[in-house]
Each structure stands twice: as structure tokens, then as C-alpha cells.
C-alpha positions in Angstrom: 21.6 19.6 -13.4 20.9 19.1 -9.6 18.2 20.0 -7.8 19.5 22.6 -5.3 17.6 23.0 -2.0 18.3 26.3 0.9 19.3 23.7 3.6 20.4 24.1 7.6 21.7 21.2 9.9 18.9 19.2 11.2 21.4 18.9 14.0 19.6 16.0 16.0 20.8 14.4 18.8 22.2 10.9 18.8 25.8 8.8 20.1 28.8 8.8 19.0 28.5 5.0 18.1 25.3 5.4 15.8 23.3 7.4 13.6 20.4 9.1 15.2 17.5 7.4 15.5 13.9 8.2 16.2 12.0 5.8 17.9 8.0 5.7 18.8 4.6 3.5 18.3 2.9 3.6 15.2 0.2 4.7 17.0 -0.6 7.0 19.9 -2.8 4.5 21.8 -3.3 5.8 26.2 -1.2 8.0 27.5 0.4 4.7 29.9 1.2 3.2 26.7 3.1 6.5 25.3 4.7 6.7 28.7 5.5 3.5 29.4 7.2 3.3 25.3 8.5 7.2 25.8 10.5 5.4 29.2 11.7 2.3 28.2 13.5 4.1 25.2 14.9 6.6 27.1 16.7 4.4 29.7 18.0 2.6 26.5 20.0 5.9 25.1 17.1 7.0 22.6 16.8 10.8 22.0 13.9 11.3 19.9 10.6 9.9 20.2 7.6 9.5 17.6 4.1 8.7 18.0 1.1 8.4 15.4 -1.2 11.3 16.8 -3.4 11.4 13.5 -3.6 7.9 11.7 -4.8 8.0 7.6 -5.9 4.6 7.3 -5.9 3.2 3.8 -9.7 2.6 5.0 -12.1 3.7 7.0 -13.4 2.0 10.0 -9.8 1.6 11.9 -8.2 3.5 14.6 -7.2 7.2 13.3 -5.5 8.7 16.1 -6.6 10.6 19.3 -5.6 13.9 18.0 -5.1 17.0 19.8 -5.9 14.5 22.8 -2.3 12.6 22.4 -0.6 15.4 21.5 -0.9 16.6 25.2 0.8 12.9 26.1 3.4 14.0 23.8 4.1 17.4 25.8 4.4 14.8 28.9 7.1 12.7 27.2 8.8 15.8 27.3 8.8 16.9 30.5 9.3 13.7 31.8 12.1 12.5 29.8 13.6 15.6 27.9 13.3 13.5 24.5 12.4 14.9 21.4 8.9 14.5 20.2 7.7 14.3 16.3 4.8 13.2 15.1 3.0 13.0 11.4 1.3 16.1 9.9 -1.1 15.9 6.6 -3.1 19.9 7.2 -2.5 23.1 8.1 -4.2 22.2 11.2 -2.2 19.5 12.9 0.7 21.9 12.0 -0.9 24.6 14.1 -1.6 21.9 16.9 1.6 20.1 16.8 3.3 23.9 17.0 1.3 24.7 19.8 1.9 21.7 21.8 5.9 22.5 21.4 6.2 19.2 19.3 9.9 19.3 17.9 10.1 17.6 14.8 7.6 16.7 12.0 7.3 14.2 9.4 5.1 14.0 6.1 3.6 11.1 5.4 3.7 9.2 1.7 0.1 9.9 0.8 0.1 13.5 1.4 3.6 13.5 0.0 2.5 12.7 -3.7 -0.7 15.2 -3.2 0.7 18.6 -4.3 -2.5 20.9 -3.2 -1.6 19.1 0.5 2.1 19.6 0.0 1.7 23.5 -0.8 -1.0 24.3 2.1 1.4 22.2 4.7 4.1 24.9 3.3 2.0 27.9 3.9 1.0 27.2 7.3 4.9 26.8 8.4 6.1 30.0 6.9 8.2 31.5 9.6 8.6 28.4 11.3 12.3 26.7 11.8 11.0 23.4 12.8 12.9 20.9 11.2 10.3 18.6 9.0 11.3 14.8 7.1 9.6 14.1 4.2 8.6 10.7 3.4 8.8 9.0 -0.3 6.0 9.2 -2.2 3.3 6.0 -2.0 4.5 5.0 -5.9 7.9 5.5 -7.0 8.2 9.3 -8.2 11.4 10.9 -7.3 9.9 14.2 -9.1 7.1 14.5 -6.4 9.5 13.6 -4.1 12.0 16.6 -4.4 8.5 18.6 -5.5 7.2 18.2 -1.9 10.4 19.1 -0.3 11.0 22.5 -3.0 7.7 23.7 -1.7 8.5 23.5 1.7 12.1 25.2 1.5 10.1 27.5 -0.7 7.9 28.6 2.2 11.6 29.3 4.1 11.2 26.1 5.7 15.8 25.3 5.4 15.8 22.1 8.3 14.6 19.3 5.9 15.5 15.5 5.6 14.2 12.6 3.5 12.7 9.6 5.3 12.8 6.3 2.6 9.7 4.6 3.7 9.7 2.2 0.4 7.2 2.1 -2.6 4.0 0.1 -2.8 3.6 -2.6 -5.3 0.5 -4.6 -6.1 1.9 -8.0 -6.3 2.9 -10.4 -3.5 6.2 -9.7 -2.3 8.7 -10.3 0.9 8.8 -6.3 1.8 5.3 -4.6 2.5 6.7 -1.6 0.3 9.8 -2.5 -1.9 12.7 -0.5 -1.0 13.8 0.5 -4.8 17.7 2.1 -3.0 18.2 3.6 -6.1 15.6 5.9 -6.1 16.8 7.6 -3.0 20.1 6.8 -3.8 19.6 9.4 -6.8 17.9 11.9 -4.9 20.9 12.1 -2.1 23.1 12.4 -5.5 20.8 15.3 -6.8 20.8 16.9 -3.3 23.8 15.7 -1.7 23.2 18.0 2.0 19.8 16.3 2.2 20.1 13.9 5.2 18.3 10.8 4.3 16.4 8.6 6.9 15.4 5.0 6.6 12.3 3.9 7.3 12.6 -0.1 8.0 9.3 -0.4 9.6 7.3 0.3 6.8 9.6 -0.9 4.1 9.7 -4.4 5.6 6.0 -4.7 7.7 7.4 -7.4 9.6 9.7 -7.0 12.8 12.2 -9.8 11.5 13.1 -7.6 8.7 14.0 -4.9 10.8 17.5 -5.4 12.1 18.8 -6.1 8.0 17.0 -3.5 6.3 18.8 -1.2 9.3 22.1 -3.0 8.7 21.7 -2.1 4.8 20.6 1.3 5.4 23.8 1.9 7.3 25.5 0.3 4.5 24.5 2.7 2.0 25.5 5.7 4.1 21.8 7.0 5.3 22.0 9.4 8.3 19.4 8.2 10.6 16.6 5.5 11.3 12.9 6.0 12.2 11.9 2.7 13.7 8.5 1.9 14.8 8.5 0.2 19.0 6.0 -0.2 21.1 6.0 -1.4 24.6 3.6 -4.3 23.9 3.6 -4.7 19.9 1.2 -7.7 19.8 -1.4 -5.6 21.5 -0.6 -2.4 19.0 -3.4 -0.9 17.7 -1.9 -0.6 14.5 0.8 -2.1 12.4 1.2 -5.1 15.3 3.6 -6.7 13.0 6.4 -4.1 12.3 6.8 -2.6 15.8 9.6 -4.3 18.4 10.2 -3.4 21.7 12.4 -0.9 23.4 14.8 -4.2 24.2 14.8 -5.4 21.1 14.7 -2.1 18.9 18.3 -1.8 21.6 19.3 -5.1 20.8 19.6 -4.1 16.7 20.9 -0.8 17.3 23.6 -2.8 19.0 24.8 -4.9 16.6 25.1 -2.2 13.7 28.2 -1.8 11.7 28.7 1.9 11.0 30.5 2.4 8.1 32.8 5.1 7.1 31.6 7.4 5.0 34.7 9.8 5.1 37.0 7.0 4.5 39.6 7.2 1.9 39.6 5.7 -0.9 42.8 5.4 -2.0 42.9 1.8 -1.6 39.9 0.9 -4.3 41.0 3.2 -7.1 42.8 0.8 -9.2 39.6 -1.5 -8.7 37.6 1.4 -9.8 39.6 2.1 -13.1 39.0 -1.6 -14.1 35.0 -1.0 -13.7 35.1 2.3 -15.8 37.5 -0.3 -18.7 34.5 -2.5 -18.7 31.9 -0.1 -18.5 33.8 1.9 -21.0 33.3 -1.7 -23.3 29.5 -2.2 -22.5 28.5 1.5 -23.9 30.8 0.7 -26.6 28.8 -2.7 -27.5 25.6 -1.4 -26.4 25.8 0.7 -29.2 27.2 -2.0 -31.6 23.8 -3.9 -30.3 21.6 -1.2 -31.2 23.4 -0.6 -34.8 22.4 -3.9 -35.6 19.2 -3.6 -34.3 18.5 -0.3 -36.7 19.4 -2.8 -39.7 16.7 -5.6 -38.6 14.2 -2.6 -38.3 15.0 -1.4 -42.2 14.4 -5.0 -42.8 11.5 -5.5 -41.5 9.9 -2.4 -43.0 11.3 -3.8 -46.5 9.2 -6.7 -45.6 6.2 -5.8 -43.7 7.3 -7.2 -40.5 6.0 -6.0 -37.5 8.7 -4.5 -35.4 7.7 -6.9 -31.8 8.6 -10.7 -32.5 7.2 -12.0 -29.2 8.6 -15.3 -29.8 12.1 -13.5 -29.8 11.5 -11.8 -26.6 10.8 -14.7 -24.5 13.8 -16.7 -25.8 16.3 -13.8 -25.1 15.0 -13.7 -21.7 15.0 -16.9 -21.3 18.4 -17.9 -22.4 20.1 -15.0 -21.1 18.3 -15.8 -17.6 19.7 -19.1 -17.2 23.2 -18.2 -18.4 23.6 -15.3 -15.9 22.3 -17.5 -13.3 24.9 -19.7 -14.3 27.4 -17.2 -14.2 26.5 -16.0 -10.1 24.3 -13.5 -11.0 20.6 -12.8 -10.4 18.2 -14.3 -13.1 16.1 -11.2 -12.4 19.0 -8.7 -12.2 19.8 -10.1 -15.8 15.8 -9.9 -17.0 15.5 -6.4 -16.0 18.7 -5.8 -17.9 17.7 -7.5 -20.9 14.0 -5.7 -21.0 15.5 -2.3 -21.0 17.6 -3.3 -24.2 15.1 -5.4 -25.9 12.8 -1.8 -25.1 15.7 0.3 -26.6 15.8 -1.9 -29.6 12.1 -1.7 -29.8 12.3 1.8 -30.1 14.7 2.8 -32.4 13.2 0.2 -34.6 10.0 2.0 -34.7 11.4 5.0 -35.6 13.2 3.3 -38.8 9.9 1.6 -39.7 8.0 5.0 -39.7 10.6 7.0 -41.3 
């Protein structure tokens, strides 16, 4: 069954020829800097700006933010501009700052995200607020404390909610600084379809060349907005050098986007679609052929004392079925992950013959 959320229209501003986007420094650094940054997106057509104000650094030591301090630079972007403001909040009390200094839109970040104790005391302190707040992904990837954090807001009466998809860490080496895992909030969008869902390239990609694709797939894959990390002088940031562009080039992207219809018809793909269900139909059917078979090894192996894992077995079907996907156009991890999740099926259904 869905999840079913008490939503409103974030209703945020953006062009006709894009989705919105919200645009800002990691970090809060001077008020020039904020300025100067707050400016230079403005003149390029940019409606909403973002700002760190309060930085949770993995470790201490590093910059954490100038506080209540920045959020007063914040207030000035307004006035001089008449953009938008949102910042990060992980307590009750940068909620009751942020509110106080007429910020506009908030964001949760991933690690208070996954903490639920945070996640409920954030919800208290905005009961009888309509601010609209975003909540970011989890750090790992949990869809559960995902929709968790955002039920606890909309339980507090909080109804203007989005989803920002920020990616999920991983501990090995990798091209993405947080892997980006679109199914995960692919299935939350199809488990609360009115949720507007925002990508977050910056963090998913941690390196400004990444930026204008992971944007371009984003769009792809019908999210609603962007919340892109710029900075006036990103070698000099403070923070996060690496994944911040300027105004210009944050402009430049935005630009060159191909917005896809979502609303299109699609009349013209429906016999295509009927030949995937045929095949699909035909891979259930011979999945469960597979695993018929599989439930006659396992009564043979507890005949004979075999264990039920043949690791010898496992690598060769990964092995050979790698290399004749590959050879086939498809992806010889694509194929691998396939193959563990059946060889894990087959696994289990042989245990439970072998202990029966």
C-alpha cells in the first residue's frame, strides 16, 4: 500500500523553460561573499537562494557555520534582491532562528534525516508553521527513514514538503562522492506520487564536472527541481571547493537542459510496452522454472549431506554469465547484480528444503 502524506503545493518560483532551482554556497562564508553569490544569481534568472548557515562537519576542526551571524546576511539577500532564502536546519533552535530571521524555505540534512529523536524535535518546534521544508535522503540507503522523517513532519501539520535526492554514501572508491541509487527515490515518488522530488547534483557527484549530467539525468527522470551548490569564487570556498560552480557556469548548465515531458502521451510507446510485459511475463515464468529446479538440488543435497553454498558454483555462474551479457551489450555488473539476487533466492529456498 502507499504511503499517503497531507501535502500542499510547494509552489516555488522558477521559468517557464526549467524546473525551479535553488542555488547558494555550501557555505555561508562573509557577508561580501553571500552578496556578491546572492547577485550574480539573480541577474542570471535564479529565484531562490541557499546558503550553509550551520555546517555539521563529518569532523571536528573545520568551518561550522557563522550561525545566527549569517543568517542576518540572509535577511540582506532579501531585501536586496527579493530572492528566496533557505538554509539547513538540524534543532529546534536554528528552526526558531531561521523563523525569526523570515528565512523562507528549509532543508534537512542527511545525517539528521536518519536520526529519528532529531527528526521528531525538528517536527515539534514547526507545529503551526507553513513553511515549506525539503528533506534530504538519508546518509545510507533507507527509504523507510526516509518517508519516516517526512511522516513526522506532516504529522506536526507541517503539509509543504519535498524530497531532495542528495545520493547515498558508500565506503569504497567510486566516481560519485555519494552513489545516486535512482531507484530508491524513484520508489518513494511511486509511493507518494505528490511529493515533489529535488535533485541534489552537488553532493551526489562532489566534483563540478559532474554537475551538468547528473542535472541532465535528473531532468530525465522527471524530478521537479535542482538544488545546486555556486559560489562566486569556488576555489577559495570554504567548504566543498570541488562541487560548487559559478553563477556563469551553474547558467551555462541550466541552459543546455532538455526538459522533458512529463504530461506527454503515450500513445505512441504502447505497443512497445506490451512487448516488455510478453517478455517479462516469460522471465517470471522461467524464474520460477529456475527455482523449481533449484528446490530439487536442495532435496539432493540433504539426501547427501551437501552443504547448500557450492562457492565454486557461484563464481563460475557469475563469471560466465558476466562475459556473455557483456557480449550481448549489456552491463557485466548489471548482469552480476542480477545473477546474485537469483543465486540468493536459490540459496534460500534451498535452506528451507534442507531444514525441513
Amino acid at each position: 500500500m502507499d504511503d499517503v502524506l497531507e501535502l500542499e503545493p510547494l509552489n516555488l518560483p522558477s521559468d517557464n523553460a526549467r524546473p525551479f532551482v535553488i542555488a547558494g554556497p555550501c557555505s555561508a562564508e562573509s557577508e561580501e561573499q553571500v552578496i556578491e553569490t546572492a547577485s550574480e544569481l539573480a541577474s542570471k534568472g535564479c529565484h531562490i537562494f541557499r546558503a550553509g548557515v550551520w555546517k555539521p562537519r563529518t569532523k571536528p576542526g573545520g568551518f561550522e557555520g557563522h550561525g545566527e551571524r549569517a543568517l542576518s546576511w540572509m535577511r540582506e539577500v532579501k531585501e536586496k534582491t527579493h530572492m528566496l532564502t533557505a538554509c539547513e536546519v538540524a534543532t529546534p533552535e536554528h528552526v526558531e532562528l531561521a523563523l525569526k530571521y523570515g528565512i523562507d524555505i528549509l532543508w534537512i540534512g542527511a545525517r539528521t534525516t536518519a536520526n529519528p529523536f532529531a527528526m521528531q524535535d525538528i517536527a515539534n518546534s514547526l507545529k503551526g508553521s507553513d513553511i515549506p521544508v525539503l528533506v534530504k535522503n538519508p546518509v545510507n540507503p533507507d527509504i523507510e527513514l526516509w518517508i519516516g522523517a517526512l511522516e513526522r513532519l506532516n504529522g506536526a501539520g507541517v503539509k509543504k514538503l519535498g524530497a531532495i535526492h542528495r545520493g547515498f554514501s558508500s565506503y569504497e572508491n567510486k566516481i560519485y562522492r555519494n552513489q545516486p541509487q535512482w531507484q530508491i527515490p524513484m520508489e518513494l515518488h511511486r509511493r507518494i506520487p505528490g511529493l515533489p522530488m529535488i535533485c541534489d547534483p552537488s553532493h551526489i557527484g562532489g566534483r563540478r564536472e559532474l554537475i551538468a549530467p547528473l542535472c541532465q539525468q535528473a531532468m530525465d527522470l522527471g524530478f521537479d527541481g535542482l538544488i545546486v551548490e555556486s559560489h562566486c569564487n569556488p576555489d577559495k570556498a570554504w567548504t566543498d571547493a570541488r562541487q560548487q560552480v559559478t553563477p556563469s557556469v551553474l547558467y551555462h548548465i541550466l541552459s543546455l537542459l532538455v526538459i522533458r515531458d512529463v504530461h506527454s502521451t503515450t500513445e505512441g510507446i504502447k505497443q512497445l510496452r506490451r512487448q516488455l510485459d510478453e517478455i517479462d511475463d516469460k522471465v517470471v515464468e522461467l524464474l520460477a522454472r529456475r527455482m523449481s529446479i533449484c528446490r530439487e538440488i536442495g532435496q539432493y543435497k540433504k539426501d547427501h549431506n551437501m552443504t547448500v553454498f557450492q562457492a565454486g558454483r557461484y563464481r563460475e555462474i557469475l563469471e560466465k554469465y558476466g562475459t556473455k551479457g557483456a557480449l550481448c551489450g549489456l552491463d557485466p555488473k548489471f548482469v552480476a547484480a542480477i545473477f546474485e539476487s537469483i543465486h540468493q533466492e536459490s540459496v534460500r529456498q534451498q535452506i528451507d528444503i534442507v531444514n525441513h
